[in-house]
GUSEVEX-937771 format. One line per 2 residues: number of its first residue (from 1); their letters; for each residue z, y, x of C-alpha. Coordinates in Angstrom, 3 decimals. Each point is the difference from the previous one (the first is absolute). Layout:
// GUSEVEX-937771
NUM) a) Z,Y,X | ...
// end
This chain:
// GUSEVEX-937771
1) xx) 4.085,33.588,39.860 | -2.063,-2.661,-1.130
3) xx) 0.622,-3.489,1.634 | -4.119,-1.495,0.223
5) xx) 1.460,-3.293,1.163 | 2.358,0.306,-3.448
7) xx) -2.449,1.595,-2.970 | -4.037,-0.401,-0.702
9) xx) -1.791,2.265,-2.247 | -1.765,-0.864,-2.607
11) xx) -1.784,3.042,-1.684 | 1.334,0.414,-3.755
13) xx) 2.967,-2.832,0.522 | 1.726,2.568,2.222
15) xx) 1.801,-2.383,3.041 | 0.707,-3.793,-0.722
17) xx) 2.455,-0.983,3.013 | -1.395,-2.545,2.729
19) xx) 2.362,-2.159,-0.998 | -0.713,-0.112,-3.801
21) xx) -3.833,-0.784,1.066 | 0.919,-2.784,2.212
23) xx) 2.398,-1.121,-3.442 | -2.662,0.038,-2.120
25) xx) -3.011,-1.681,2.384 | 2.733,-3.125,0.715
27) xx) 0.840,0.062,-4.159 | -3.434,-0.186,-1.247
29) xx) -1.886,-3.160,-1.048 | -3.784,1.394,1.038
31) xx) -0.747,1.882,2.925 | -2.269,2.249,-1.453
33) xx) 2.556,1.709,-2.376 | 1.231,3.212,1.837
35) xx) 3.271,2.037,-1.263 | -2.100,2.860,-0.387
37) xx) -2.594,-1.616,-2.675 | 3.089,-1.856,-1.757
39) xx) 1.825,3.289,-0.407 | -3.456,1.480,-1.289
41) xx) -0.403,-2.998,-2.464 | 3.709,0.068,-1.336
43) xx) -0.773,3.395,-0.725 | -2.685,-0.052,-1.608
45) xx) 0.805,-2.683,-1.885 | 3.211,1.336,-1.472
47) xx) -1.573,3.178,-0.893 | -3.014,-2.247,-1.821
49) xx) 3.238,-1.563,-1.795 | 0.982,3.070,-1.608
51) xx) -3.583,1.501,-0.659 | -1.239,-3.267,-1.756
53) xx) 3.499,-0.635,-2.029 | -0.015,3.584,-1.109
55) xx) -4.057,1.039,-0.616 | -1.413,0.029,-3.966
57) xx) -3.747,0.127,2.191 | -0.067,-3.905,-1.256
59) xx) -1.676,0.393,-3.392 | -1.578,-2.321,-2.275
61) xx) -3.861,-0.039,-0.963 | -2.395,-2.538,-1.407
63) xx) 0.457,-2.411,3.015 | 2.402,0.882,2.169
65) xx) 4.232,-0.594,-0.962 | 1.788,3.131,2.089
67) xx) 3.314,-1.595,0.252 | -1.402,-3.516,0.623
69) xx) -1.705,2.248,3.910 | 3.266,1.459,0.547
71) xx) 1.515,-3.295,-0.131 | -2.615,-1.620,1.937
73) xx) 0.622,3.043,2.905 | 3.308,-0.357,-0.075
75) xx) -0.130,-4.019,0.594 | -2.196,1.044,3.178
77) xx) 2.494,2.446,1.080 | 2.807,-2.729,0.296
79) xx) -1.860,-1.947,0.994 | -1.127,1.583,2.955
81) xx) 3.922,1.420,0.569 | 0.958,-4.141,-0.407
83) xx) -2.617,-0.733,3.009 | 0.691,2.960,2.432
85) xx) 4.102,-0.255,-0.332 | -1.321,-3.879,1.416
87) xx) -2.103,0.902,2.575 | 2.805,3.146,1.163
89) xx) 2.165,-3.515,0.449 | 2.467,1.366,-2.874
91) xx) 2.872,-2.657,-1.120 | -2.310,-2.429,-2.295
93) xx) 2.773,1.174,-2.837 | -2.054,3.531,-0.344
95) xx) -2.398,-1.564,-1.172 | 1.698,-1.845,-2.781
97) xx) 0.151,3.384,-2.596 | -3.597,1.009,1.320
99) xx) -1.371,-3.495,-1.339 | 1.890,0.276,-3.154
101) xx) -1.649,3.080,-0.375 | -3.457,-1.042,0.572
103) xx) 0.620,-3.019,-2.927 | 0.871,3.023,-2.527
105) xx) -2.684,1.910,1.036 | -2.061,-3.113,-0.522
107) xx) 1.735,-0.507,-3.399 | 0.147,3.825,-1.099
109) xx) -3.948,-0.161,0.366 | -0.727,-3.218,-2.412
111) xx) 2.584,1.640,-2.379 | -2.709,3.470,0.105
113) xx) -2.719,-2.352,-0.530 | 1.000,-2.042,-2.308
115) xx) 1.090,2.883,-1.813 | -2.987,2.368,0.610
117) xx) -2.650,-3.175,-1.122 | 2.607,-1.079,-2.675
119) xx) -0.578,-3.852,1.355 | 2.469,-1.994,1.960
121) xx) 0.913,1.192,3.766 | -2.807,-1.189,2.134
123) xx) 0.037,-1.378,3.857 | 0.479,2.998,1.706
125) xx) 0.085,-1.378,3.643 | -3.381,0.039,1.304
127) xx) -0.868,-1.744,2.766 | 1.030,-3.805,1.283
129) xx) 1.079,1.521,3.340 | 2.417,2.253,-1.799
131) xx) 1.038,-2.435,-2.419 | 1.160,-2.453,3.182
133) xx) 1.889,2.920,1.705 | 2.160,0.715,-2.990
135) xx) 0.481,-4.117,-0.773 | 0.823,-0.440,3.834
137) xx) 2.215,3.419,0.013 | 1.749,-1.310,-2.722
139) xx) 0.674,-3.336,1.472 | 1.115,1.784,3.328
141) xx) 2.060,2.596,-1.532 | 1.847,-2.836,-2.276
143) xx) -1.018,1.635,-2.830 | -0.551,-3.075,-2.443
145) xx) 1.342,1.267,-2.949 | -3.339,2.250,0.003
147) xx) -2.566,-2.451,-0.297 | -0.029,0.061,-3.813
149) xx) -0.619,3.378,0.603 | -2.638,-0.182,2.318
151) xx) -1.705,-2.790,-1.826 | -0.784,1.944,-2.795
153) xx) -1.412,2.714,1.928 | -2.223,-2.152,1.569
155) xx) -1.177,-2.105,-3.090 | 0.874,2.712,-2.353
157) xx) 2.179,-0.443,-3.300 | 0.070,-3.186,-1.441
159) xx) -0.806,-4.022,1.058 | -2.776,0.902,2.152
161) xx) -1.238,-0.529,3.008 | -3.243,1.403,1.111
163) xx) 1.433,1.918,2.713 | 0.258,-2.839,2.060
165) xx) -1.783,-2.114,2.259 | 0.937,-2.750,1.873
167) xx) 2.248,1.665,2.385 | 1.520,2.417,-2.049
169) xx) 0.953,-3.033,-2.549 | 1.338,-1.965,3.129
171) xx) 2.235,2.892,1.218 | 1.749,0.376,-3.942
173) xx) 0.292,-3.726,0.260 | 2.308,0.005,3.348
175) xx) 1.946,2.383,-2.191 | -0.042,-2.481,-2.905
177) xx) -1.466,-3.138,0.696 | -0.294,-0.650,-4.135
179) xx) -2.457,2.703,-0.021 | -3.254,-0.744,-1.712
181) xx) -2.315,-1.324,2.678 | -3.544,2.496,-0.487
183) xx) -3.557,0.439,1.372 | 0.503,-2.933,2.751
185) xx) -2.607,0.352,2.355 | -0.859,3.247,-1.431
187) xx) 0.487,3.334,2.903 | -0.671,3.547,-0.771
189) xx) -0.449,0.105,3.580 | -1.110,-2.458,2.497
191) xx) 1.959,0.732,2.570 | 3.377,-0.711,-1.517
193) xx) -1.133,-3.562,-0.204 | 1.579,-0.434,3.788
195) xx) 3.927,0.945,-1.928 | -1.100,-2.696,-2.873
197) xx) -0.069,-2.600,3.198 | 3.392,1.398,1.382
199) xx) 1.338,-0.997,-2.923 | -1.165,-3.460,-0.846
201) xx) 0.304,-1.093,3.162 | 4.007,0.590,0.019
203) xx) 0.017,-0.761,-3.812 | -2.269,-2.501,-0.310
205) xx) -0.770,-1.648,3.551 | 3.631,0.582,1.474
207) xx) -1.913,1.742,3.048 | 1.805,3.165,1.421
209) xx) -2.018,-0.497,3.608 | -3.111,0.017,-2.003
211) xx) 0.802,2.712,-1.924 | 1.270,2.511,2.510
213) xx) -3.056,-0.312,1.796 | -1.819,0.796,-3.708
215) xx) 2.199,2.947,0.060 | -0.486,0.951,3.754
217) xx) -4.014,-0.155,-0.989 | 0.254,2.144,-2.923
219) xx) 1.935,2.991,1.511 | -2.496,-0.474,2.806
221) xx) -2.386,1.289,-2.869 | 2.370,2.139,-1.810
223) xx) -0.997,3.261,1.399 | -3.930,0.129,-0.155
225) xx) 0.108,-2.143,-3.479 | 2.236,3.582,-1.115
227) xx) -2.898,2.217,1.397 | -1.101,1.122,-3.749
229) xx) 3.416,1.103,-0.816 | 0.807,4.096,0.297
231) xx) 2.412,-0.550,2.430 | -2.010,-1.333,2.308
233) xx) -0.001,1.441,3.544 | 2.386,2.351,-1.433
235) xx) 1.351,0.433,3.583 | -2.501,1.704,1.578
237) xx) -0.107,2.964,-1.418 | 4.026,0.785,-0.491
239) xx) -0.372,3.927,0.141 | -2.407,0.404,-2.669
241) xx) 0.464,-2.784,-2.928 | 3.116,-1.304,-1.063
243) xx) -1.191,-3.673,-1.030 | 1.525,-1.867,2.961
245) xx) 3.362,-1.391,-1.266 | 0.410,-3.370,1.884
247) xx) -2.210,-3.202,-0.023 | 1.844,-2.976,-1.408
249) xx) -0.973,-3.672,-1.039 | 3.116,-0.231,-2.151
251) xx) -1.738,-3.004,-2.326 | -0.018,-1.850,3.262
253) xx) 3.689,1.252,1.034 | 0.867,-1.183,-3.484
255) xx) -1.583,-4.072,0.744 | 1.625,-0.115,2.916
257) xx) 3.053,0.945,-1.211 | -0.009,-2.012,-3.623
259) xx) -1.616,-3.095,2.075 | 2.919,0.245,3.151
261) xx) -2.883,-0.163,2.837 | 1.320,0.911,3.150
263) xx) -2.131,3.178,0.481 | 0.588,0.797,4.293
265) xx) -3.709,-0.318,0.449 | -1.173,2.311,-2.647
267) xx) 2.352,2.932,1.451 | -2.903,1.193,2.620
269) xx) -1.921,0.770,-3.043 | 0.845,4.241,-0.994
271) xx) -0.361,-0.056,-3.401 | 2.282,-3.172,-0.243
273) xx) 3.455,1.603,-1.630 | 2.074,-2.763,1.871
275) xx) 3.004,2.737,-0.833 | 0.097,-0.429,-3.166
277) xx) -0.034,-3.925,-0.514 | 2.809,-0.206,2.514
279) xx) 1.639,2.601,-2.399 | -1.042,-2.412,-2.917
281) xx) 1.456,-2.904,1.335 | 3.330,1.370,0.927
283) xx) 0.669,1.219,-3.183 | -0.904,-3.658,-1.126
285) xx) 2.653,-0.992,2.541 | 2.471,1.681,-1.274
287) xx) -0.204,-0.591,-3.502 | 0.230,-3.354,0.837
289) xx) 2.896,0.696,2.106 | 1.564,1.984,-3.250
291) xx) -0.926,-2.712,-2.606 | 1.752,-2.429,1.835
293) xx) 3.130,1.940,-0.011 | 2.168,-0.704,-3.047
295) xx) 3.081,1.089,-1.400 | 2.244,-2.376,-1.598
297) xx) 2.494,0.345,-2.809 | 2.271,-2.713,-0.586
299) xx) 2.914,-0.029,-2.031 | 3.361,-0.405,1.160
301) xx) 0.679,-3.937,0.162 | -3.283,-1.347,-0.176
303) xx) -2.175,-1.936,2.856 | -2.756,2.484,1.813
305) xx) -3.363,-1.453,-0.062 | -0.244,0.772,3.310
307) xx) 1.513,-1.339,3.271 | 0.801,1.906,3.505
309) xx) 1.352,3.018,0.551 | 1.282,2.183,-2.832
311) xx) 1.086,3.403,0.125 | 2.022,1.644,-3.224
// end
């Protein structure tokens, strides 16, 4: 016999245990994300994997490189696997592979360009909202060693830089602050101008207050200024679409982070990923901790540099 206080059904999933439910609502970052639709997305996902990796559909013609779309698919795919694992409130190490993945999807796709036009690998990252989530993943993932990477697929191959604007050239110079300062004053779109402020007021004005209020004011916005994107309102309609994978602000996760605000007021806000900068700032933590560790070798009869305590 069935125990109904034990087991709920849920039509093709078979029974999911009470128990795992409960799990699974107290682990995720969003309420909005059932177990049911994230079971349905890994799914589908995976099997999209295979399909895309596998398929000769992706053909060449007069304007159209096939294997430069199958890249571009498959950087959406893990993409969208990086954001849901997030939002299911998965270790932030899962994501780690999935975001490697997504820059060599990136990368794979200039490469079929490039090749396909015979020209150097273009920019192949779109949008300024998608260029700040992977510059403020890669901050919050420690993942510096990819920004050479990344700047090239943002700028395309060689000294260029037309693929940014004032923000985007701000956030590669917190990486590297001898990066070529470019288009000053100069915004794809408006409304990052509020992160520009964030910045120069810690930089610039030594004004943290000032600018976690900036920051407060532009996640206030971050939602509706987002309403063009094609995830937008994603949520509503769970059963029949599968373009809801999480909502997060991870350029502004990334300033608060890089700029050490103290960030208890923005929690309140949902599509703040407070998990993941707390993440990003242990790790900081302890490779401090390690780097101040250090292992002496001294040769019998000579005077340690070092005084206190030594063990042999």
């Amino acid at each position: 016999m069935i125990n109904i206080f034990k087991t709920h059904f849920t039509g093709s999933f078979g029974f999911i245990s009470i128990e795992k439910i409960m799990n699974f609502t107290e682990q995720r970052r969003q309420q909005f994300l059932t177990e049911e639709y994230y079971i349905s997305y890994k799914d589908y996902r995976d099997e999209s994997l295979v399909l895309i990796l596998e398929s000769d559909a992706f053909e060449d013609d007069q304007y159209n490189c096939g294997e430069a779309e199958r890249w571009t698919l498959l950087e959406d795919m893990y993409k969208g696997l990086l954001y849901i694992e997030y939002t299911a409130g998965k270790p932030i190490e899962e994501m780690i592979p999935l975001f490697e993945k997504v820059i060599e999807s990136y990368e794979k796709q200039a490469e079929a360009l490039a090749i396909f036009n015979q020209s150097e690998k273009p920019s192949v990252i779109a949008t300024q909202s998608a260029t700040l989530n992977i510059l403020g993943l890669a901050f919050l993932l420690n993942r510096n060693d990819l920004f050479v990477r990344i700047h090239q697929l943002v700028n395309g191959e060689g000294e260029r830089h037309s693929g940014e604007d004032e923000i985007i050239n701000k956030f590669f110079k917190l990486h590297d602050p001898q990066h070529p300062t470019n288009n000053e004053g100069k915004l794809f779109s408006f409304a990052y101008s509020t992160l520009c402020d964030v910045i120069d007021n810690v930089l610039v004005k030594k004004d943290k207050v000032h600018a976690l209020e900036l920051l407060d004011e532009y996640l206030s916005d971050w939602y509706q200024m987002n309403k063009h994107e094609s995830w937008y309102n994603g949520h509503l309609d769970l059963e029949n679409k599968v373009s809801y994978i999480g909502y997060w602000a991870f350029e502004a996760a990334a300033l608060v982070y890089l700029l050490d605000l103290d960030d208890r007021s923005l929690h309140h806000y949902l599509f703040y990923p407070k998990d993941i900068v707390q993440w990003a700032r242990s790790q900081k933590t302890n490779n401090k901790q390690s780097s101040e560790v250090r292992q002496l070798s001294v040769a019998a009869g000579d005077k340690c540099p070092k005084t206190g305590r030594i063990q042999t």
